[in-house]
N, C-alpha and C positions, 0 to 999 in steps of 0.2 A: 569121625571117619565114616565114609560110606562102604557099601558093598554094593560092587558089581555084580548082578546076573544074568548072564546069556544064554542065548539060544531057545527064549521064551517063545510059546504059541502066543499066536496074534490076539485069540481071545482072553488071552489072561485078563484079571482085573487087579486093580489095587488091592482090594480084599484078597485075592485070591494069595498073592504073594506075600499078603503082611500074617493072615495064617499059617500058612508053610515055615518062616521066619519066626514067630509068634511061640513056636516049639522049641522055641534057642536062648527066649528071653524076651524084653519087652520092648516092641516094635516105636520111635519115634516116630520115623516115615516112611512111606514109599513114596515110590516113583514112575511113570513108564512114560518116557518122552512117544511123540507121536510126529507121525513126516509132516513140516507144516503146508505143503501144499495138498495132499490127499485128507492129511487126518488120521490116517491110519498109526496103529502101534508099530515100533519098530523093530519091535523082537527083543530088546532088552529092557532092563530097569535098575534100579539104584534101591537099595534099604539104608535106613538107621536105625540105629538099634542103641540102646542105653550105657552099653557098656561092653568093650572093646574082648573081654575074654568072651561075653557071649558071640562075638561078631566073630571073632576065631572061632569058634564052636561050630558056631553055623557054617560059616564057609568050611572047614574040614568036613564035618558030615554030609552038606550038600553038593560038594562041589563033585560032579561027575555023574551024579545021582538023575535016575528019570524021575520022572513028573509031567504030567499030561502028554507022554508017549514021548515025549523028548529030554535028551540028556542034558541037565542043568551046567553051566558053564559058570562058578560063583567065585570071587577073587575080592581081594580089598580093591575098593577103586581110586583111579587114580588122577590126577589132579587136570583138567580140561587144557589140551596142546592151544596153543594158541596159531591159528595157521597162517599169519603174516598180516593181519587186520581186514578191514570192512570195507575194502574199494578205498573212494576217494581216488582224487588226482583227475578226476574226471571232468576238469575247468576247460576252457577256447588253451587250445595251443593260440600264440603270436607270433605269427611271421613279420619280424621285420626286416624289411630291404630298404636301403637307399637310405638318404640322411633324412634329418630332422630341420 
C-alpha cells in the first residue's frame, strides 16, 4: 500500500520525504510526480514503507502536522480514477450520400 502526502513545498526532495517517513520504519520508496509539460513538482507525493502498522504510525502522527512551514496532508492512497481513456476515435468521419 502507499501513502498519500499533500500539500508539499515545491522544493522538497525524495530524500527529504523518505527521512521524515524514515522515523516511522523503513522507507521502500518515494515518489513526487512532476507536471509533464513544465517539469515542475506538483506539491504532492506517494511513500512505501515495509509494513502497513508502520504506514498507520506514520500517517496518524503526520497527518496535519507542519513541515517546511506547511501543513502536511498524509492518508493511505488510493487506487488511480481512471478518467474515461486516452482519446481515440479520432479517425475521417465518412459521409456517404447517394448510392453505390
Amino acid at each position: 500500500m502507499s501513502i498519500y502526502v499533500g500539500n508539499l513545498p515545491y522544493e522538497v526532495t525524495e530524500a527529504d520525504l523518505s527521512a521524515v517517513f524514515a522515523d516511522y520504519g523503513s522507507v521502500q520508496r518515494t515518489h513526487l510526480p512532476t507536471d509533464r509539460e513544465t517539469g515542475r513538482k506538483r506539491g504532492f507525493g506517494f511513500v512505501e514503507m515495509n509494513d502497513e502498522a508502520e504506514e498507520d504510525k506514520a500517517i496518524e502522527e503526520l497527518d496535519g502536522a507542519e513541515w517546511m512551514g506547511r501543513t502536511l496532508r498524509v492518508n493511505k492512497a488510493r487506487p488511480r480514477q481512471s478518467n474515461g481513456g486516452g482519446g481515440g476515435g479520432g479517425g475521417r468521419q465518412r459521409n456517404f450520400s447517394g448510392s453505390y
